[in-house]
Phi, psi and omega in degrees: 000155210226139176290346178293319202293295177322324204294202182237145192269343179269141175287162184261109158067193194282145143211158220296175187297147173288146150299098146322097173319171173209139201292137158287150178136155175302128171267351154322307177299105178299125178256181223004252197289349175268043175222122188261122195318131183325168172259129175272155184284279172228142168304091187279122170318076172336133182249106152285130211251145191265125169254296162301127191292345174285322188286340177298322200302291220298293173342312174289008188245346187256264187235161199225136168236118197263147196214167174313322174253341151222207175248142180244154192221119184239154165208150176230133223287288183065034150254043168092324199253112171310351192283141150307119180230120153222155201222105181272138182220155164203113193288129154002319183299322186336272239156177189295196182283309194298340188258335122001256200304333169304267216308304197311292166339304182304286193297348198253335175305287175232075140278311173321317210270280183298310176300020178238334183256316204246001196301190124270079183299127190092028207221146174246114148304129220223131157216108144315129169268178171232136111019299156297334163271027185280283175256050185254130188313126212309306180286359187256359173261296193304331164305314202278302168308307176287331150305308169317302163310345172263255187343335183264329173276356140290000000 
């Protein structure tokens, strides 16, 4: 006799469904052309970041306003173009690379946050750090920065 013959020829209760593949992407989500670009408040002024060392040279040449925690080094550019071009630096003397790359952090916070309003369009910005600006308080950067900006617009 054969093991087969017990079995029962009918199945027993529901079982799940075979696995369909299904296209990728969030199905939560609407994908490709039906999903419509956010509504923006106002058209806010992009700050283009100084890459090249000739625009740091070039920098280095116009005025330079110094505050407790950098230097901000402003020119303005007079070629035709409105964008904010600005360039952070800290030199090695600071400290090491992590505490280096914080003041950068700090400063790209508040360039965002002040240069699109106090800024001077068409003009390129330098900011140095000091020493003094390492463990110097957030709002006391940010204070330092919107004066230097009322200066260079003068």
């Amino acid at each position: 006799m054969s093991d087969e013959a017990h079995f029962p020829a009918e199945q027993s209760g529901p079982q799940a469904a075979a696995r369909i593949p299904q296209p990728h992407g969030d199905g939560r989500r609407p994908q490709g052309a039906e999903r419509a670009p956010r509504p923006r408040p106002q058209k806010a002024q992009r700050l283009v970041i100084l890459r090249k060392r000739s625009d740091f040279l070039a920098a280095n040449r116009g005025t330079r306003i110094p505050t407790p925690g950098f230097v901000l080094l402003v020119r303005n550019r007079d070629d035709g173009d409105d964008a904010l071009r600005v360039g952070f630096t800290v030199t090695k003397k600071i400290g090491n690379a992590v505490v280096r790359n914080r003041m950068k952090r700090r400063f790209r916070e508040l360039a965002r946050e002040l240069m699109p309003a106090g800024g001077v369009t068409g003009a390129d910005f330098v900011m140095i750090g000091r020493s003094g600006g390492i463990e110097r308080d957030f709002g006391l950067l940010r204070q330092d920065l919107a004066k230097a900006l009322d200066k260079a617009r003068r």
